[in-house]
BALOBA-1460 file (C-alpha; in Angstrom, 3 decimals):
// residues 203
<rec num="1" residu="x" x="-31.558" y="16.700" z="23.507"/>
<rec num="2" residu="x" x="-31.366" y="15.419" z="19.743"/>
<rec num="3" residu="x" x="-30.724" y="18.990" z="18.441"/>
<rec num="4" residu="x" x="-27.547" y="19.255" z="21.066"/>
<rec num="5" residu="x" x="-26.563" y="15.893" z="19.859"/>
<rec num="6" residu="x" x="-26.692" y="17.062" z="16.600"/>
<rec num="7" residu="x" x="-24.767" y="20.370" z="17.025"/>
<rec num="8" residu="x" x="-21.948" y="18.587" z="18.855"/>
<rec num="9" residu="x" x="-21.225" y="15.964" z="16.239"/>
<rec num="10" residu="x" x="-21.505" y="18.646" z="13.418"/>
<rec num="11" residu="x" x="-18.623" y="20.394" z="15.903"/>
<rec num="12" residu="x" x="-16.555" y="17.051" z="16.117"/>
<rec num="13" residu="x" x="-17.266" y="16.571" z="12.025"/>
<rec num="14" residu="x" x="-16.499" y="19.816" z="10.458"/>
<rec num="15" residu="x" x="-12.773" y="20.454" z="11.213"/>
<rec num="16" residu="x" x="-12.524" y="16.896" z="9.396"/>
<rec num="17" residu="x" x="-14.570" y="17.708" z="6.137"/>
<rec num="18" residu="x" x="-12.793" y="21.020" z="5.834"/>
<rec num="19" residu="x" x="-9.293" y="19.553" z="5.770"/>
<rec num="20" residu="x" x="-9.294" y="18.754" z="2.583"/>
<rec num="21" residu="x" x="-11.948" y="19.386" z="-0.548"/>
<rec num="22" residu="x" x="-11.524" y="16.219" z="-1.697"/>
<rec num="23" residu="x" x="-11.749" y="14.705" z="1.905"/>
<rec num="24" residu="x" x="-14.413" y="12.585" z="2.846"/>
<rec num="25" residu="x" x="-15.314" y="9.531" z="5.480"/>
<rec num="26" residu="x" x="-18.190" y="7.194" z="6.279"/>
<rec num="27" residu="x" x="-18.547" y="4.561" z="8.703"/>
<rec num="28" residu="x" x="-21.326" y="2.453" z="10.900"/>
<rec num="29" residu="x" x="-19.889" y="4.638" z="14.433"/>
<rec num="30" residu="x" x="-17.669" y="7.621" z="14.792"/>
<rec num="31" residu="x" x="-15.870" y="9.003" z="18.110"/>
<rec num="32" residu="x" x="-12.962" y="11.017" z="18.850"/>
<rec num="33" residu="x" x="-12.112" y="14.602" z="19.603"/>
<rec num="34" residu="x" x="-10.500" y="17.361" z="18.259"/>
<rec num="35" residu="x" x="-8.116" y="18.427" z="21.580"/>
<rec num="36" residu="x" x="-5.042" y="20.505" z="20.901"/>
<rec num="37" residu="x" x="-2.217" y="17.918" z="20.859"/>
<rec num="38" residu="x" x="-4.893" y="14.839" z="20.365"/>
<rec num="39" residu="x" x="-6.414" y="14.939" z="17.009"/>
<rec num="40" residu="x" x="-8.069" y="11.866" z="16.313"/>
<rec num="41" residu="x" x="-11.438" y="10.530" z="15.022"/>
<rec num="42" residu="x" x="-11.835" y="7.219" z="14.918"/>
<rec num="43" residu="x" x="-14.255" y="5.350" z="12.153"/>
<rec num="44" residu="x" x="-15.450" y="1.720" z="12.889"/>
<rec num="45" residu="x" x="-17.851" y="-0.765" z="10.842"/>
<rec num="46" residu="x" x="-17.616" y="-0.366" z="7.329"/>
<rec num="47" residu="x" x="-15.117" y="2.464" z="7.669"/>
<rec num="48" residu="x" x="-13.726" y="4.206" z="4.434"/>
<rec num="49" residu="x" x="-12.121" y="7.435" z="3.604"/>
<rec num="50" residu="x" x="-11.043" y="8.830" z="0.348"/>
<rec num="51" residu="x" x="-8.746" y="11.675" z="0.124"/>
<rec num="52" residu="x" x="-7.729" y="13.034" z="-3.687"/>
<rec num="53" residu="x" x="-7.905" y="9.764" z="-5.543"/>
<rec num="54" residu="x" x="-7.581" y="7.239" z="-2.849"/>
<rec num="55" residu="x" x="-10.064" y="5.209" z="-1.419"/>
<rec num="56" residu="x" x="-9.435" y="3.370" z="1.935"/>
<rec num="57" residu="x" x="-12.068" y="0.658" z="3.628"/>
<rec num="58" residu="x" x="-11.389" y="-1.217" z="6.761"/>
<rec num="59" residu="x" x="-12.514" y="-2.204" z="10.308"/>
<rec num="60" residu="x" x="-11.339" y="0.058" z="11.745"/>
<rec num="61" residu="x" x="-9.753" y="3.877" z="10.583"/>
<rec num="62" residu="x" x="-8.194" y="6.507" z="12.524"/>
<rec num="63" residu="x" x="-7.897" y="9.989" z="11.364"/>
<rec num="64" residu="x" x="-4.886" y="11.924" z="13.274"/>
<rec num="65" residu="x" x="-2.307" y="15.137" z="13.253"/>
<rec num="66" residu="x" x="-2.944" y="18.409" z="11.863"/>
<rec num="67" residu="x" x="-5.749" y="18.029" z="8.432"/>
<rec num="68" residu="x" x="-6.007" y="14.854" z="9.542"/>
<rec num="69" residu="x" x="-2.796" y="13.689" z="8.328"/>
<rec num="70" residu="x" x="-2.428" y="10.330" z="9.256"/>
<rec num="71" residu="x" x="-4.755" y="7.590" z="8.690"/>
<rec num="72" residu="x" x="-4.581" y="4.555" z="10.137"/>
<rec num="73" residu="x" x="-6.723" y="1.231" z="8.849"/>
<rec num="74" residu="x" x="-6.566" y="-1.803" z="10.775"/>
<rec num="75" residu="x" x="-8.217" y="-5.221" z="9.639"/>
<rec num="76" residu="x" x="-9.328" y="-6.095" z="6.431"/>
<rec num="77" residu="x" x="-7.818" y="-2.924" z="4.742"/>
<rec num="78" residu="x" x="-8.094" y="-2.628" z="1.183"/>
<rec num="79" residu="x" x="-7.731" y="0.483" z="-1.064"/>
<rec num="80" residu="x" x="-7.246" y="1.363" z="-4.496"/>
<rec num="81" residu="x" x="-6.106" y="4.343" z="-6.655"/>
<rec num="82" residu="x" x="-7.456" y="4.546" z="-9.708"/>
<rec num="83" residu="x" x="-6.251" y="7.074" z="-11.391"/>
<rec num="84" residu="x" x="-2.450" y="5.345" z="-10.452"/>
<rec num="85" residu="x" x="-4.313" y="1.508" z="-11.163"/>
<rec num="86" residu="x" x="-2.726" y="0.879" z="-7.720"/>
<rec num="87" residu="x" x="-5.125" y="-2.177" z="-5.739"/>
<rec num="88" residu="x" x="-3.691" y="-3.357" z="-2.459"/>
<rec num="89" residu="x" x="-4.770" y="-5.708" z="0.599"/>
<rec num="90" residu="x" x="-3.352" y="-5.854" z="4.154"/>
<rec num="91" residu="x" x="-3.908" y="-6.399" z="7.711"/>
<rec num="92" residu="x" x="-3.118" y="-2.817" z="8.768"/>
<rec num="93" residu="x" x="-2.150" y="0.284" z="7.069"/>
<rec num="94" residu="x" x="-0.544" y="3.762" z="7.826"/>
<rec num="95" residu="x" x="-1.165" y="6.605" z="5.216"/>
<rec num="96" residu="x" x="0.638" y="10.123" z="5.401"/>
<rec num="97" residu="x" x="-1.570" y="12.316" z="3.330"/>
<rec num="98" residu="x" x="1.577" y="14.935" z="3.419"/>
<rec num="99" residu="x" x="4.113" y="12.708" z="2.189"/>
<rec num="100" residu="x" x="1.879" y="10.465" z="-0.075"/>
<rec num="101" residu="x" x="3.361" y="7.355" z="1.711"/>
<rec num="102" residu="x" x="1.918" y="4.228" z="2.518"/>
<rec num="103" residu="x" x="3.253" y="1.290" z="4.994"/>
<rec num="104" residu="x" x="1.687" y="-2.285" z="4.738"/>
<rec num="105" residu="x" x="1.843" y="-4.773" z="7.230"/>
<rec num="106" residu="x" x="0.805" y="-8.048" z="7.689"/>
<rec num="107" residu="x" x="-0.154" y="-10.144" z="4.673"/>
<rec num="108" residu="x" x="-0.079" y="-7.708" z="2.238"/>
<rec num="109" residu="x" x="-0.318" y="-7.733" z="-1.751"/>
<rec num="110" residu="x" x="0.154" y="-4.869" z="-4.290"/>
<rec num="111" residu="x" x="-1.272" y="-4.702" z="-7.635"/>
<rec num="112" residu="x" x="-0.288" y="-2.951" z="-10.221"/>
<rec num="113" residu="x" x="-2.958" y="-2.947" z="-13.073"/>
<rec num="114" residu="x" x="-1.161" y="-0.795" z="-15.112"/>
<rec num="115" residu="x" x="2.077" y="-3.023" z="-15.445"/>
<rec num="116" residu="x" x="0.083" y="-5.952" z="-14.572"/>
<rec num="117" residu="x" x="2.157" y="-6.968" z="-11.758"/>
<rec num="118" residu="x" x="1.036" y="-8.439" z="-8.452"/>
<rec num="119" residu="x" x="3.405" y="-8.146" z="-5.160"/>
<rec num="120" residu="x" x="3.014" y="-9.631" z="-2.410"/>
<rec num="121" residu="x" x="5.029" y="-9.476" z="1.320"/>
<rec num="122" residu="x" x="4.773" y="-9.140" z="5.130"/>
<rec num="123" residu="x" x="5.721" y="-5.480" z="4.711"/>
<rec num="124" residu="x" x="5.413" y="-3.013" z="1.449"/>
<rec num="125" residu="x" x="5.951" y="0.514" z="1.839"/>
<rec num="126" residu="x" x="5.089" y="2.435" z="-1.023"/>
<rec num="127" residu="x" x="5.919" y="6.341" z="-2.067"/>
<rec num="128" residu="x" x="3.267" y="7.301" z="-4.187"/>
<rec num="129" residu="x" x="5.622" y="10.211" z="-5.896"/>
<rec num="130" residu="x" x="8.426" y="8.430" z="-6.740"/>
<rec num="131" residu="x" x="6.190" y="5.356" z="-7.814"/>
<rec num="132" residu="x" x="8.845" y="2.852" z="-5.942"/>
<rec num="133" residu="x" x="7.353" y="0.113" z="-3.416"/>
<rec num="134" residu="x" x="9.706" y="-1.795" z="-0.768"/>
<rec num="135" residu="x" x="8.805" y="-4.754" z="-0.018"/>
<rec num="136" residu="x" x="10.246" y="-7.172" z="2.695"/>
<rec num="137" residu="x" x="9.971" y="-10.670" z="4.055"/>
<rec num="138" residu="x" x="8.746" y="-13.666" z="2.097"/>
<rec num="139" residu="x" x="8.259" y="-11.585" z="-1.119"/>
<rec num="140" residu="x" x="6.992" y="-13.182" z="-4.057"/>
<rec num="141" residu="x" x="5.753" y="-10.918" z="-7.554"/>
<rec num="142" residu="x" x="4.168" y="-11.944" z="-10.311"/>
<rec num="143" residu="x" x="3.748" y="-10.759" z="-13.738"/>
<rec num="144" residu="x" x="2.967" y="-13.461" z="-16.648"/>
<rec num="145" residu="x" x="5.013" y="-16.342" z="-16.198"/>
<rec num="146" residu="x" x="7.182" y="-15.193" z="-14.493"/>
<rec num="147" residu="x" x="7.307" y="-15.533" z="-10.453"/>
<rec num="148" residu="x" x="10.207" y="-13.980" z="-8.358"/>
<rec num="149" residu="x" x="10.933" y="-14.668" z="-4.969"/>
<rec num="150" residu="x" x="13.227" y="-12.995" z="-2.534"/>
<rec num="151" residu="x" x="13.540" y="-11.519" z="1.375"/>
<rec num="152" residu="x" x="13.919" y="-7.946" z="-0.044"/>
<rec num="153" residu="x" x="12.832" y="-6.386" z="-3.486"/>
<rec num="154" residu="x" x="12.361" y="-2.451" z="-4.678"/>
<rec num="155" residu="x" x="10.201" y="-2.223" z="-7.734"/>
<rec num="156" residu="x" x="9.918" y="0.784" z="-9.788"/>
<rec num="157" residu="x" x="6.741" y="1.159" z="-11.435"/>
<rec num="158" residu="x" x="7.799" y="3.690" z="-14.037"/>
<rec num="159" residu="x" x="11.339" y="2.343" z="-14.755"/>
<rec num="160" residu="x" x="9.623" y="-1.074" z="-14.835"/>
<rec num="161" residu="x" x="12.245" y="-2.725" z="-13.125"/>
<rec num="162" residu="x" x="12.702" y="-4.973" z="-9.829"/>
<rec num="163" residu="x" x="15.776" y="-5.249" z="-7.944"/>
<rec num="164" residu="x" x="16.029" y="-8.956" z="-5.433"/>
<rec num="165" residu="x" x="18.335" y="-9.909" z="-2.912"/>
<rec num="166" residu="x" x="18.025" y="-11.940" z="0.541"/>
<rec num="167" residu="x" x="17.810" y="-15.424" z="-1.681"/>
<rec num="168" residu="x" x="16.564" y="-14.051" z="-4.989"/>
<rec num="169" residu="x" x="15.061" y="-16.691" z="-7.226"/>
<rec num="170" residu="x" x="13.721" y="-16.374" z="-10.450"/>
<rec num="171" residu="x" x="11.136" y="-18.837" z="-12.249"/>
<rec num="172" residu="x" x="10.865" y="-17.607" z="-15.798"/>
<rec num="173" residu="x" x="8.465" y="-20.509" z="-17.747"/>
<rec num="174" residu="x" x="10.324" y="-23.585" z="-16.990"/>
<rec num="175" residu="x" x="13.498" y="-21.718" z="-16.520"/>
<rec num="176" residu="x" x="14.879" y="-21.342" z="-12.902"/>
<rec num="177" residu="x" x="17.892" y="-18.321" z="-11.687"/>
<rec num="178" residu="x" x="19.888" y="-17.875" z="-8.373"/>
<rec num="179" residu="x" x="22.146" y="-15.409" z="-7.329"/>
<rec num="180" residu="x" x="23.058" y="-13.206" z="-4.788"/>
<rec num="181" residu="x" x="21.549" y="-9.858" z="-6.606"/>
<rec num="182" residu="x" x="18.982" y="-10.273" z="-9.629"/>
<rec num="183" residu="x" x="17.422" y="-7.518" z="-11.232"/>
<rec num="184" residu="x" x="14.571" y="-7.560" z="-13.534"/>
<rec num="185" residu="x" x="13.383" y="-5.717" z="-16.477"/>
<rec num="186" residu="x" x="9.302" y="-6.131" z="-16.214"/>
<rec num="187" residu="x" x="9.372" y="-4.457" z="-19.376"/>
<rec num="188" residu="x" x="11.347" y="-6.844" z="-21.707"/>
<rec num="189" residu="x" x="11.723" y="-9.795" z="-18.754"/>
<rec num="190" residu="x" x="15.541" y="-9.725" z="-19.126"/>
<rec num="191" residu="x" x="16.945" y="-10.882" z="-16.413"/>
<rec num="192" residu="x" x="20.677" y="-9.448" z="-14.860"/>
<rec num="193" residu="x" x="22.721" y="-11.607" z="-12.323"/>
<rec num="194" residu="x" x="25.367" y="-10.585" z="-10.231"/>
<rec num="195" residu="x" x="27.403" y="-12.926" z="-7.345"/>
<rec num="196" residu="x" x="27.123" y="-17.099" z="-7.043"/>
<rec num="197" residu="x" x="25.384" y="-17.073" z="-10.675"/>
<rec num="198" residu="x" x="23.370" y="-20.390" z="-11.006"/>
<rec num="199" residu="x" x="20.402" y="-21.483" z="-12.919"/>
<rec num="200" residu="x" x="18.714" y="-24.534" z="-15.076"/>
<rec num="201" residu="x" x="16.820" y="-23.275" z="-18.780"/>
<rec num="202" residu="x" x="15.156" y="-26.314" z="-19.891"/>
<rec num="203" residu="x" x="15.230" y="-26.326" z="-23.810"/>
C-alpha cells in the first residue's frame, strides 16, 4: 500500500517539476490532478513556489493551465524577486508565468528596494517586462519624504516616474500639491501639475 501511494504521488508530482527547470513547490499537503482540461495542484500550509527568480509563500497556492501557468496564492501572500529587488504583500495573488504578470488584491504593498519606493493599494497589477505597476484605489507611495496619494497611479520603475490622478495629492516635506493630473519624477522629486493647480510650500 505505501509503495502505490508513493508511485501515484510521484505520477501527480512529476508533470509539475518538469514544467520548468527552475520550477519548484513545497507545502504541509498537496492534492489535485492532472486531467486533460483540469490542470491543477493545489499546495496548502506553508505553501511556496519559486519559478526563475520568484519566490511565492502563502496559505494557500494553486498551480493551473498548461506548465502550470497560473498560480494562484490566497492569504497571507508574500513574494519577492531578488534579482528585480521587487518585495510585495497581499491578500491574494494571480501570477501568469507566460506573460510575467502579476495582479494584487486586497491590501496590497509593493516595494521597490532598488528605487526605494514603497506602494501601497487595494489593487496593483504589475508587468514584470515592462517594469510598470498599476495601482488603484486608496493609493498612497512613499519614497523619502515624500508621500503621494491618489485613486489611480502608474509607476515606472526604470523611467522613475509616477503618474496620479483620481484626487492626486502630493506631500513633499512640509510642502502640500493638488491638481487634477500630477506626475512625479522619483528620480529628481520634481513635481509637474496639470488642471485646478493648487498647493501651500511653507518657507
Amino acid at each position: 500500500m505505501r509503495s502505490a501511494a508513493l508511485l501515484a504521488l510521484y505520477t501527480l508530482l512529476f508533470p509539475v517539476l518538469i514544467a520548468a527547470d527552475t520550477f519548484t513547490f513545497k507545502a504541509d499537503r498537496m492534492t489535485g490532478g492532472r486531467a486533460s482540461g483540469k490542470e491543477i495542484t493545489v499546495l496548502t500550509g506553508s505553501a511556496e513556489v519559486q519559478s526563475d527568480n520568484l519566490i511565492l509563500q502563502a496559505d494557500r497556492i494553486e498551480l493551473q493551465g498548461d506548465d502550470n501557468q497560473f498560480i494562484d496564492c490566497i492569504g497571507n501572500v508574500r513574494g519577492r524577486d531578488d534579482e528585480q529587488g521587487i518585495i510585495f504583500r497581499t491578500d491574494r495573488l494571480r501570477y501568469d508565468r507566460t506573460l510575467k504578470i502579476a495582479r494584487l488584491e486586497g491590501d496590497s504593498t509593493l516595494e521597490d528596494t532598488e528605487n526605494e519606493v514603497v506602494a501601497k493599494g487595494r489593487f496593483i497589477e504589475y508587468d514584470d517586462e515592462s517594469g510598470t505597476a498599476v495601482i488603484q484605489v486608496s493609493v498612497r507611495l512613499f519614497k523619502d519624504t515624500m508621500v503621494c496619494r491618489s485613486e489611480y497611479a502608474l509607476y515606472r520603475r526604470k523611467e522613475k516616474t509616477l503618474d496620479l490622478s483620481g484626487f492626486p495629492v502630493v506631500y513633499k516635506n512640509s510642502d502640500e500639491f493638488r491638481a487634477e493630473r500630477i506626475r512625479v519624477d522619483l528620480d529628481t522629486d520634481d513635481v509637474i501639475m496639470e488642471g485646478s493647480v493648487s498647493g501651500s510650500i511653507r518657507e
